[in-house]
N, CA, C and O atoms as CSV, one atom per row, in Angstrom:
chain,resi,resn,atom,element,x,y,z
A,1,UNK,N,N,1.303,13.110,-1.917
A,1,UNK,CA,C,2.727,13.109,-1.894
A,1,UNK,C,C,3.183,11.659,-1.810
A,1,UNK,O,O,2.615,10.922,-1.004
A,2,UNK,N,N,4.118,11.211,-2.542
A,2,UNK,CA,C,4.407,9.997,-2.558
A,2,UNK,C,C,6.035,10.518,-1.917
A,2,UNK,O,O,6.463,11.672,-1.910
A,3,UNK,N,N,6.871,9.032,-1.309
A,3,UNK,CA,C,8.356,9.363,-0.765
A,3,UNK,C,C,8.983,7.997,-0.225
A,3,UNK,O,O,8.299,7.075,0.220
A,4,UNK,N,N,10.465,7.990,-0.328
A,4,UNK,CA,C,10.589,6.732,0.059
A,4,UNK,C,C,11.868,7.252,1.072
A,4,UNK,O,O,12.869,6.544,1.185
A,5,UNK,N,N,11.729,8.688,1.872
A,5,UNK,CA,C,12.526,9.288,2.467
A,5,UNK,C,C,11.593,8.940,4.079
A,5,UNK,O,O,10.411,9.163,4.338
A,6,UNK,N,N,12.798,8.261,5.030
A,6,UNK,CA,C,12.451,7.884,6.658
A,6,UNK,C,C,12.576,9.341,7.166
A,6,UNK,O,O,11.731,9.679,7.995
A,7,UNK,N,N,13.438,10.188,6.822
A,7,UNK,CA,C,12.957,11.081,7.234
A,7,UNK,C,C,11.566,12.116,7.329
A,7,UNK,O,O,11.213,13.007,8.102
A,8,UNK,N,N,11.147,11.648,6.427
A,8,UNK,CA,C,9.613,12.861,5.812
A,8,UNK,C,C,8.679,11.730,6.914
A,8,UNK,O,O,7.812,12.216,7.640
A,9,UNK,N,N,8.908,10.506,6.932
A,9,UNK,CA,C,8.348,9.420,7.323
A,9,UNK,C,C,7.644,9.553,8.710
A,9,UNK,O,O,6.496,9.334,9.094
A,10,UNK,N,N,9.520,10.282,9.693
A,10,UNK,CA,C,9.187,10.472,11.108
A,10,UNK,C,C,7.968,11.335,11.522
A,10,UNK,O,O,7.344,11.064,12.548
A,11,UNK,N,N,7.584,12.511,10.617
A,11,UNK,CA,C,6.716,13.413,10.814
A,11,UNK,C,C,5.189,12.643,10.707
A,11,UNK,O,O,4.286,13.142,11.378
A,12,UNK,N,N,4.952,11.701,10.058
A,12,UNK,CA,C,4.289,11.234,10.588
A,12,UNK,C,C,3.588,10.335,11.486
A,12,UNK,O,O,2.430,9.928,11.391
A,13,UNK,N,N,4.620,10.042,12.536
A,13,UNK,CA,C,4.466,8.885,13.178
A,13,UNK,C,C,3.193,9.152,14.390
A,13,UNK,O,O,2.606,8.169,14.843
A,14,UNK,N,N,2.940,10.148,14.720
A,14,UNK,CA,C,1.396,10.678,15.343
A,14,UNK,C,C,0.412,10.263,14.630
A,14,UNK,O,O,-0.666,10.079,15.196
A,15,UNK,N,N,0.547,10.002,13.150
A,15,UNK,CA,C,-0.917,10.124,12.438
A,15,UNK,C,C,-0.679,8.979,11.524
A,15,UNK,O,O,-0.848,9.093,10.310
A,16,UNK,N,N,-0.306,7.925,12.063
A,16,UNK,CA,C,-0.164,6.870,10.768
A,16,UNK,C,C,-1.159,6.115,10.278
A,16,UNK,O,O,-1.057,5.021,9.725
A,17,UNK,N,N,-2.119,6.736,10.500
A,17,UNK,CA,C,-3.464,6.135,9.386
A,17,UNK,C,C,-3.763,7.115,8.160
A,17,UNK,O,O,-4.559,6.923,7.242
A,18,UNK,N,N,-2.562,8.693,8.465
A,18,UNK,CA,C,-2.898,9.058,7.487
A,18,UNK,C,C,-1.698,9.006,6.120
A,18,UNK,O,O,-1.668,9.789,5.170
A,19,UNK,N,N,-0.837,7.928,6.356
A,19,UNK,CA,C,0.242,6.935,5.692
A,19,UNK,C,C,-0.132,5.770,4.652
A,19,UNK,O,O,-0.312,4.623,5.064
A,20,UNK,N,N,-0.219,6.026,3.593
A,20,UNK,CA,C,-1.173,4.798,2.561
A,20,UNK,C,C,0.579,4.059,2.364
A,20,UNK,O,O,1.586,4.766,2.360
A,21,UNK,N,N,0.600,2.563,2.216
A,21,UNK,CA,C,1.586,1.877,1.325
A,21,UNK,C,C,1.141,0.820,0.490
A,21,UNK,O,O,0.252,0.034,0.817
A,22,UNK,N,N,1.896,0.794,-0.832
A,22,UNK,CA,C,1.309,0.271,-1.807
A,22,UNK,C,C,1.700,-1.211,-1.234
A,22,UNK,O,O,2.415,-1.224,-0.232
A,23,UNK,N,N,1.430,-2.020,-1.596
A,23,UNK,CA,C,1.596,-3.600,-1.796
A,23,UNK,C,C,0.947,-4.381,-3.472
A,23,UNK,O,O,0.069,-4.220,-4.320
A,24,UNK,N,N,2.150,-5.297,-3.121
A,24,UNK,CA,C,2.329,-5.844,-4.640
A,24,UNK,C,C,1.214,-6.710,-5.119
A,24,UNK,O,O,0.979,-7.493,-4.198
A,25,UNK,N,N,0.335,-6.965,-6.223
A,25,UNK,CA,C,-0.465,-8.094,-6.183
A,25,UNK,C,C,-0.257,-8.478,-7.513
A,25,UNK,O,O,-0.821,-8.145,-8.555
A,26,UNK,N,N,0.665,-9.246,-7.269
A,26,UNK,CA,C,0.945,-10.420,-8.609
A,26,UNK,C,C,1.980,-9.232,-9.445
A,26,UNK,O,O,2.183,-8.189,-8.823
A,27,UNK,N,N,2.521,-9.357,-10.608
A,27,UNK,CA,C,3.466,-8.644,-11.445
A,27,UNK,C,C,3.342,-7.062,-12.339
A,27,UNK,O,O,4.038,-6.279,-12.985
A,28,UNK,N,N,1.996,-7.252,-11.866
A,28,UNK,CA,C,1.358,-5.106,-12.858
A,28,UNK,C,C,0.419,-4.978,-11.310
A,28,UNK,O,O,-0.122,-3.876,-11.398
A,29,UNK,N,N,0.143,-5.406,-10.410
A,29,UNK,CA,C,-0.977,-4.480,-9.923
A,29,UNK,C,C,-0.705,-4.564,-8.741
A,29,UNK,O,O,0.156,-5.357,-8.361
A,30,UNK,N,N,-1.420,-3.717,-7.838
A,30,UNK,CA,C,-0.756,-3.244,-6.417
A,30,UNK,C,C,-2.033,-2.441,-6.067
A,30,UNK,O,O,-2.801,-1.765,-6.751
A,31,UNK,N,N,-1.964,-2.855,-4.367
A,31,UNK,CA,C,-3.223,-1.879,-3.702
A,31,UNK,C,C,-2.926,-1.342,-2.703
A,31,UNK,O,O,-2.110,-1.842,-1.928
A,32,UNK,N,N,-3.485,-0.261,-2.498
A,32,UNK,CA,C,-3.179,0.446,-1.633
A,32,UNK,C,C,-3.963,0.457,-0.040
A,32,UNK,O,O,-5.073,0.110,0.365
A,33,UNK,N,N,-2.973,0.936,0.470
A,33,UNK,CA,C,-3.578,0.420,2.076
A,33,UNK,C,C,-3.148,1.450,3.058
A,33,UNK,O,O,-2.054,1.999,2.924
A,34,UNK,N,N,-3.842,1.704,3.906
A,34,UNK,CA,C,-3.366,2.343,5.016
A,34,UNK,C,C,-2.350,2.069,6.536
A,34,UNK,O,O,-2.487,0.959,7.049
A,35,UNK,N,N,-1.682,2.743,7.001
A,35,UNK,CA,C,-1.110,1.538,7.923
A,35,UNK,C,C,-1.755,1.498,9.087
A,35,UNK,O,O,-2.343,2.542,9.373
A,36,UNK,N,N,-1.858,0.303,10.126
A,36,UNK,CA,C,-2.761,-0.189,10.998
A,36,UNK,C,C,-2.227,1.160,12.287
A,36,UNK,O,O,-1.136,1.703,12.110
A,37,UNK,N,N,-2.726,1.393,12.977
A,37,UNK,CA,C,-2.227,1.933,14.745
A,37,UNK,C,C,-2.370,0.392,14.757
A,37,UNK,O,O,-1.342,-0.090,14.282
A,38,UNK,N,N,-3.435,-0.753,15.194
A,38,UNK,CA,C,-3.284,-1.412,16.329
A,38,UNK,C,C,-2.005,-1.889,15.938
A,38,UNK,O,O,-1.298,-2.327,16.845
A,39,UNK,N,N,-1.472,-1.900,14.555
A,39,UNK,CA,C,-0.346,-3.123,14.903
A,39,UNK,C,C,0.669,-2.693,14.763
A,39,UNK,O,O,1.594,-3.496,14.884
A,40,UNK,N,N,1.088,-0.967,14.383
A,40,UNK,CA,C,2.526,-0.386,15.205
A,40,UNK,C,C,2.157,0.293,16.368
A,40,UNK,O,O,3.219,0.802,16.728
A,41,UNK,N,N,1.343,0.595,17.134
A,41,UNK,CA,C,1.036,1.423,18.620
A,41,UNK,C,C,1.920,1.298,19.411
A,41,UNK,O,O,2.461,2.134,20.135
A,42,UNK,N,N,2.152,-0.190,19.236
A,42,UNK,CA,C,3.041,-1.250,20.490
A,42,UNK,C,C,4.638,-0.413,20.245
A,42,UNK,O,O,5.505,-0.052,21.040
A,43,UNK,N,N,4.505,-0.326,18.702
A,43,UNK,CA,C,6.407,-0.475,18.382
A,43,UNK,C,C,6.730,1.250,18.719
A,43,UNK,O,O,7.709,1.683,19.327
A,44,UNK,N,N,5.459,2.148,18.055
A,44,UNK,CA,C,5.687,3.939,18.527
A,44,UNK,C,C,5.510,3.380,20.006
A,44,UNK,O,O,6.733,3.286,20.110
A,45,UNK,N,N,5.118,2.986,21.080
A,45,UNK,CA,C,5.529,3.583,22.734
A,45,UNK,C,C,6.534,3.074,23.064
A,45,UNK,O,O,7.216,3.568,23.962
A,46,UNK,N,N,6.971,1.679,22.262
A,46,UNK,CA,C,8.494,1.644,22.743
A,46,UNK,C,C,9.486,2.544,21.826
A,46,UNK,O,O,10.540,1.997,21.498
A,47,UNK,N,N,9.229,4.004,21.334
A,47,UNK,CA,C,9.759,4.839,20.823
A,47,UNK,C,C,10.607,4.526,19.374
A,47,UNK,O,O,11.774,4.798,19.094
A,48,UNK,N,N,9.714,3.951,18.690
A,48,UNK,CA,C,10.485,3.965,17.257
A,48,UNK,C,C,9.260,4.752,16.336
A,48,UNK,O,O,8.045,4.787,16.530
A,49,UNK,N,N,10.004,5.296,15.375
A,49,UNK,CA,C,9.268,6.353,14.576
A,49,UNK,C,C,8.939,5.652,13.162
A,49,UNK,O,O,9.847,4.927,12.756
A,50,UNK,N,N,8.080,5.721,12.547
A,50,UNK,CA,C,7.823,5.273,11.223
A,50,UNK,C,C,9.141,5.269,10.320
A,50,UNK,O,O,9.614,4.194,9.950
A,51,UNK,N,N,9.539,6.099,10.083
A,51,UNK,CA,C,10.856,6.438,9.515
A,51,UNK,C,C,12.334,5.327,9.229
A,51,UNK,O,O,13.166,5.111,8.347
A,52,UNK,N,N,11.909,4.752,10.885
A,52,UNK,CA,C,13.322,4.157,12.032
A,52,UNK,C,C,12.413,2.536,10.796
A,52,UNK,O,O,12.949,1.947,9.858
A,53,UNK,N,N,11.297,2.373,11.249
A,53,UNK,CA,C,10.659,0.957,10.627
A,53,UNK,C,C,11.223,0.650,9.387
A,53,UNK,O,O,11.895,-0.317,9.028
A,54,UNK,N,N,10.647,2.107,8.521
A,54,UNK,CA,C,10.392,1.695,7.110
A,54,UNK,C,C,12.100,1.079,6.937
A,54,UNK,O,O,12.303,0.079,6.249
A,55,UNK,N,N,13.306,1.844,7.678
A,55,UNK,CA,C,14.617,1.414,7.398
A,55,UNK,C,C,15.042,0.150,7.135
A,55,UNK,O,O,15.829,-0.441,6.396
A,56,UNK,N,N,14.043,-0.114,8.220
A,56,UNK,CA,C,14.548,-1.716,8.602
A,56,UNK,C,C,13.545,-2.822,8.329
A,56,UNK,O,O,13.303,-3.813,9.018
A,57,UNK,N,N,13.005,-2.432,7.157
A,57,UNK,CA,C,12.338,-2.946,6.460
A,57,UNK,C,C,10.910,-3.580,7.307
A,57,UNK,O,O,10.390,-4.652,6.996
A,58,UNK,N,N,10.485,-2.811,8.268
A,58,UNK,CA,C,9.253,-4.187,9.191
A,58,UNK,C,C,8.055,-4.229,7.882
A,58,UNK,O,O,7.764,-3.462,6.965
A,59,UNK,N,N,7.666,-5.281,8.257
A,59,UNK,CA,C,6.560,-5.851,7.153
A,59,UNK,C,C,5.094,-5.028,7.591
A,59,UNK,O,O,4.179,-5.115,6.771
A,60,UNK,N,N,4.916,-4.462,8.492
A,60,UNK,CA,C,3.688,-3.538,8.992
A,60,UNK,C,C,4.063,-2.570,7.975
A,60,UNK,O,O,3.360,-2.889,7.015
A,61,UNK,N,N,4.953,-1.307,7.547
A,61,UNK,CA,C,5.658,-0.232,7.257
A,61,UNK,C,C,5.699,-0.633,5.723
A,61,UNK,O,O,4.965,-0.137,4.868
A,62,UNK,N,N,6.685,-1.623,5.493
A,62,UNK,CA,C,7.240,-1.873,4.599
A,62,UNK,C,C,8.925,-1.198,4.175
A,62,UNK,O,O,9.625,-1.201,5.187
A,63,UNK,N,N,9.465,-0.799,3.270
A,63,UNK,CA,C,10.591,-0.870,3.538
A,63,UNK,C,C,11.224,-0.305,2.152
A,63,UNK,O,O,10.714,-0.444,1.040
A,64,UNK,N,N,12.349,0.311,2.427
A,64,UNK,CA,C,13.400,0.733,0.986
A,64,UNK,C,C,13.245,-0.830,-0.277
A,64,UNK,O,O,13.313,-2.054,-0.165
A,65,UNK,N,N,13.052,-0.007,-1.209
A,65,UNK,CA,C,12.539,-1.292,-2.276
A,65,UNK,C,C,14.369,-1.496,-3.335
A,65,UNK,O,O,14.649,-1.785,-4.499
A,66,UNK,N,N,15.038,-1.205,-2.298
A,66,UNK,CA,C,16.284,-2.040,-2.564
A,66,UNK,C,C,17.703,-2.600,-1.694
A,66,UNK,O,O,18.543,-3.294,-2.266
């Protein structure tokens, strides 16, 4: 399932290794990646949801592509 909806987003904020986001490499190609726990753990216990991130564009998440 691909989505660029924060809502579908929040549902996964328990399991965010099982969350792939693409990243850009150079102008045709892009790889895919999973997102870290160690480096949102910190931001889910101070209660923000994947969803709340991707909004606001954090560079862990990534962000609305406009």
């Amino acid at each position: 399932m691909s989505t660029h909806s924060p809502d579908l987003l929040d549902y996964f904020t328990d399991c965010v290794t099982n969350v792939l986001r693409f990243e850009r490499q150079g102008q045709s190609h892009f790889t895919i990646k999973p997102l870290s726990q160690n480096q949102l753990s910190d931001k889910i216990e101070d209660g923000w949801q994947l969803g709340d991130l991707y909004r606001v564009g954090d560079p862990d998440v990534g962000g609305w592509p406009w």
